[in-house]
LOVEX-396050 format. One record per residue (C-alpha): residue number from 1; y, x, z. Coordinates in nm, 2 decimals. Layout:
NUM | Y | X | Z
...
This chain:
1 | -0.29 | 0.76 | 1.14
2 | 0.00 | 0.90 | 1.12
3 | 0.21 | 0.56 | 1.31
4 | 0.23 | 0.50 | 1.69
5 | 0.14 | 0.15 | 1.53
6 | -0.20 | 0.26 | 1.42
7 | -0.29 | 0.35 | 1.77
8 | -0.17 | 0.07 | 1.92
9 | -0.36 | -0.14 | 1.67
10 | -0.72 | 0.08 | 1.75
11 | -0.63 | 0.00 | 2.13
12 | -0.59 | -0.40 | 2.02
13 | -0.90 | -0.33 | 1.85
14 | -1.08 | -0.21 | 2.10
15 | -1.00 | -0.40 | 2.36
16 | -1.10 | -0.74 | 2.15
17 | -1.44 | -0.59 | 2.05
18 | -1.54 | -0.44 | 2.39
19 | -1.40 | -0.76 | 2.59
20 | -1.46 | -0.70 | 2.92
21 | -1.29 | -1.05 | 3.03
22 | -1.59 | -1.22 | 2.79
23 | -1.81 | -1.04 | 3.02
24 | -1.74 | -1.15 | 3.33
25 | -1.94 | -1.48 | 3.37
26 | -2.28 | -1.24 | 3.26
27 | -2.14 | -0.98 | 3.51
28 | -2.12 | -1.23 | 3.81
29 | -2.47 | -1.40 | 3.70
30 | -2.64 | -0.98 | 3.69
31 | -2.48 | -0.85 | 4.04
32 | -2.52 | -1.22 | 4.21
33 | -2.77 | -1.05 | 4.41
34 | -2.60 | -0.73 | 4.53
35 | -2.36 | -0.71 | 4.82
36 | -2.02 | -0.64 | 4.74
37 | -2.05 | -0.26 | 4.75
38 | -2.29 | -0.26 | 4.52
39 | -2.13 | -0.47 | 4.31
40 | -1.83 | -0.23 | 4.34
41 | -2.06 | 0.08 | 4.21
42 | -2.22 | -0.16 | 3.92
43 | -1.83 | -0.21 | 3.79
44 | -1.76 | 0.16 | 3.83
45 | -2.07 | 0.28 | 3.66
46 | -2.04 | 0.04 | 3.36
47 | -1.72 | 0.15 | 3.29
48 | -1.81 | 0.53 | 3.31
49 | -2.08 | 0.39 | 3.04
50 | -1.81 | 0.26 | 2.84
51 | -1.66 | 0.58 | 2.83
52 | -1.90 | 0.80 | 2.80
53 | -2.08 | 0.67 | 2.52
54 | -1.78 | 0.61 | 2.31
55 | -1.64 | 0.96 | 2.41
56 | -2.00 | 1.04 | 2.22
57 | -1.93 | 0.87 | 1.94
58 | -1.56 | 1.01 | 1.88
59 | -1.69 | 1.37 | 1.89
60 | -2.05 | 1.32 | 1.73
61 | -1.96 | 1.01 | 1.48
62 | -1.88 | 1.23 | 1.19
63 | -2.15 | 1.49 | 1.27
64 | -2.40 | 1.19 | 1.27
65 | -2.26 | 1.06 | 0.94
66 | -2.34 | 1.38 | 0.70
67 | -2.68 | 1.40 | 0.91
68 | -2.79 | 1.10 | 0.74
69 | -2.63 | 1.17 | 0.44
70 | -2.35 | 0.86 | 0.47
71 | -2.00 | 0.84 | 0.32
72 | -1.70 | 0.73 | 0.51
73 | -1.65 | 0.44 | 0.26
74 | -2.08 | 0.28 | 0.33
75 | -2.01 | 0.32 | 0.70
76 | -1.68 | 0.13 | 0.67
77 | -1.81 | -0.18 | 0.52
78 | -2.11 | -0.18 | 0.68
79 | -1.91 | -0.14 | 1.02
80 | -1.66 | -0.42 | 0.94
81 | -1.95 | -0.64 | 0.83
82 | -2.13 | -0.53 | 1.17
83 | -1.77 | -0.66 | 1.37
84 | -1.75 | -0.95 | 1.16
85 | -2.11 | -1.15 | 1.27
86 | -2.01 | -1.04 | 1.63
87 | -1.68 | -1.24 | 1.56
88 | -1.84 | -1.56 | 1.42
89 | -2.06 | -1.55 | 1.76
90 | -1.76 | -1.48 | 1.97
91 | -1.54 | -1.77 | 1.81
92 | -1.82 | -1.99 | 1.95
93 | -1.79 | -1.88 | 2.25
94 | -2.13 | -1.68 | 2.24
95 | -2.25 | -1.34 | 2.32
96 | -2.36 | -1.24 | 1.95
97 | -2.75 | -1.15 | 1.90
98 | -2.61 | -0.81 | 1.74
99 | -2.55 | -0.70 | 2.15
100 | -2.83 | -0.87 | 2.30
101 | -3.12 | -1.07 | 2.19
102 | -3.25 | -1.38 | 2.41
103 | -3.52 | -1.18 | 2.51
104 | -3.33 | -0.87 | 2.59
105 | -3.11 | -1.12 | 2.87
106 | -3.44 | -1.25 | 3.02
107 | -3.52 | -0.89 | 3.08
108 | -3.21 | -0.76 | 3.20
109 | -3.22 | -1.07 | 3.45
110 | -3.49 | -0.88 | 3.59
111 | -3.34 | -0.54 | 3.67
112 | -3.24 | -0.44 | 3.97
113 | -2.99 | -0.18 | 3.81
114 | -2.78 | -0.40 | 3.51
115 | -2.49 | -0.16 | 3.51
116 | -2.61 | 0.11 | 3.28
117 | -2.81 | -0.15 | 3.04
118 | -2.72 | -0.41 | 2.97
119 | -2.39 | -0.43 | 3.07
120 | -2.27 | -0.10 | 3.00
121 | -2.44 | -0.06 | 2.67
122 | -2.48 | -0.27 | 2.46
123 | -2.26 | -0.57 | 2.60
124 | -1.93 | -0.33 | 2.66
125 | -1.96 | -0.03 | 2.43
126 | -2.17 | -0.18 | 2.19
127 | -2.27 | -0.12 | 1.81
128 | -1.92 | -0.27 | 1.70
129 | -1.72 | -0.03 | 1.94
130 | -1.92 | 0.23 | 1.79
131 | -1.87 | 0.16 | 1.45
132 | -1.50 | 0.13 | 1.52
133 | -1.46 | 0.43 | 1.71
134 | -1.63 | 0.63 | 1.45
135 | -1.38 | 0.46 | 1.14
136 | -1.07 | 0.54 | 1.29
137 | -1.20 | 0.91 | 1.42
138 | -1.20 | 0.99 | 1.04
139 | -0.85 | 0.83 | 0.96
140 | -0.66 | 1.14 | 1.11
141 | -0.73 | 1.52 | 1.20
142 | -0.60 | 1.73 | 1.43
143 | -0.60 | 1.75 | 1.84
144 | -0.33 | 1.53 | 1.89
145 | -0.53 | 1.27 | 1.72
146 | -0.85 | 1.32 | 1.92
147 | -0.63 | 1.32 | 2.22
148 | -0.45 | 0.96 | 2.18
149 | -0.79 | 0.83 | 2.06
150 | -0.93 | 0.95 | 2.41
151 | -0.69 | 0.81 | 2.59
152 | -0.74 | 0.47 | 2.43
153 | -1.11 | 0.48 | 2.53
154 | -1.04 | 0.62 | 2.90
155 | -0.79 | 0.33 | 2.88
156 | -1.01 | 0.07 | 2.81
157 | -1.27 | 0.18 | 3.05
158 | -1.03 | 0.11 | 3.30
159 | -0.89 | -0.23 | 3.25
160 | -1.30 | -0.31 | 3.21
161 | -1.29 | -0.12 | 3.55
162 | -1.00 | -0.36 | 3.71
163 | -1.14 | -0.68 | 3.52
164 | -1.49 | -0.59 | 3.66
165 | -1.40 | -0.58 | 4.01
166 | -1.23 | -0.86 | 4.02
167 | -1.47 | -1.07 | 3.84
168 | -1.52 | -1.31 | 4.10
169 | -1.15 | -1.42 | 4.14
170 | -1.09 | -1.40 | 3.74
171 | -1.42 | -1.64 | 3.71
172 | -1.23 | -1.90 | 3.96
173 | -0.87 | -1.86 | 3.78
174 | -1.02 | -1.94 | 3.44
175 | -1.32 | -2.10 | 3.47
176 | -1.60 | -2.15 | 3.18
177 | -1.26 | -2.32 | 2.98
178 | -1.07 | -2.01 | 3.00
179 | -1.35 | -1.78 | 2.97
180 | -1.42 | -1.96 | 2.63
181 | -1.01 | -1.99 | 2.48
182 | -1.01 | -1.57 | 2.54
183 | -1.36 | -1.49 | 2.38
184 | -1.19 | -1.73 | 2.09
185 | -0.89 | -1.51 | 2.06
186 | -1.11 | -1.20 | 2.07
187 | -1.31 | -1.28 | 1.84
188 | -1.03 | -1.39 | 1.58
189 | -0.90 | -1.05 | 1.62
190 | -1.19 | -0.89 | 1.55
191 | -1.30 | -1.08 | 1.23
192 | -0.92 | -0.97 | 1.13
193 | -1.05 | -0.61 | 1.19
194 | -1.35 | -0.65 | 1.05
195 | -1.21 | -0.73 | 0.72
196 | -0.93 | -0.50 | 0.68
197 | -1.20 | -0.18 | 0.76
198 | -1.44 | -0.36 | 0.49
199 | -1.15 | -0.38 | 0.26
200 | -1.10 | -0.03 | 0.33
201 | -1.44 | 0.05 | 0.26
202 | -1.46 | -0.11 | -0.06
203 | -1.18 | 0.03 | -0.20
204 | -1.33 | 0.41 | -0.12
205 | -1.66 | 0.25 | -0.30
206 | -1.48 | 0.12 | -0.63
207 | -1.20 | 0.27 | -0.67
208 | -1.07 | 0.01 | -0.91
209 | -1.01 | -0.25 | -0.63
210 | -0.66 | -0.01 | -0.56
């Protein structure tokens, strides 16, 4: 990653996989219950989740990759496959069952605390953020890189901050119409993604694809 480009394109990335505008209806449905300060702390501590586990996975991701004994080029086509059946759900308009089974949101209705889980992970920083933080950790070296890569995340966390807190107004502005047209676009963007880190993969499996 040697372009400002490329780290524009992981924050485009990001933002389209972790989609914290998708979110929104779920988040209003979780926190219906709590008063408004609560509701306040639930947005702030989901996005400290969002930051905290993806912060994990920039600095562990390649540690946890020779533990199990996985190349770069598996865990790249595996990843974009991973980003790809979350896309096909999101272009319906649907939370993919990759992030949270039926059962899983029955349970979570539940809860009195929704922020950490589900919301936080796996519905934000879920396996495809993950998997995508972990890809483009190995496609440059250096501080610098691990800095700009942090800052996209910390970025992130924050418009899913802003766009949590003001859920309720965003819910009115767009209604289930808008909500729907976004996750769309998201989605698109991330099946794009998807591909070209699968592409990417398979040509580090056969390197006769080049």
């Amino acid at each position: 990653m040697q372009e400002w480009a490329d780290y524009i394109k992981f924050f485009t990335g990001m933002l389209a996989i972790v989609n914290p505008f998708g979110i929104v209806p779920l988040f209003i449905a979780m926190t219906g219950h709590q008063s408004p300060t609560e509701e306040r702390r639930s947005a702030l501590v989901a996005a400290l989740t969002v930051v905290l586990v993806l912060l994990l996975a920039l600095f562990t991701g390649q540690w946890l990759l020779e533990l199990f004994g996985i190349t770069l080029p598996s865990f790249r086509v595996a990843g974009g496959l991973l980003l790809l059946l979350i896309a096909v759900s999101m272009l319906h308009a649907r939370i993919s069952p990759v992030k949270q089974t039926e059962e899983e949101a029955q349970e979570s209705s539940q809860r009195d605390q929704v922020a950490v889980v589900p919301l936080g992970i796996p519905l934000l920083a879920g396996p495809g953020a993950i998997s995508t933080v972990i890809v483009y950790s190995h496609r440059g070296e250096g501080a610098l890189h691990y800095l700009l890569l942090s800052a996209v995340i910390l970025s992130i966390a924050l418009i899913t901050w802003i766009t949590l807190r003001a859920a309720p107004r965003i819910d009115r502005l767009l209604g289930t119409t808008g909500n729907n047209v976004i996750t769309r676009i998201m989605g698109l963007l991330m099946a794009a993604i998807g591909v070209e880190i699968m592409a990417n993969g398979l040509r580090g499996l056969f390197p006769g694809l080049s």
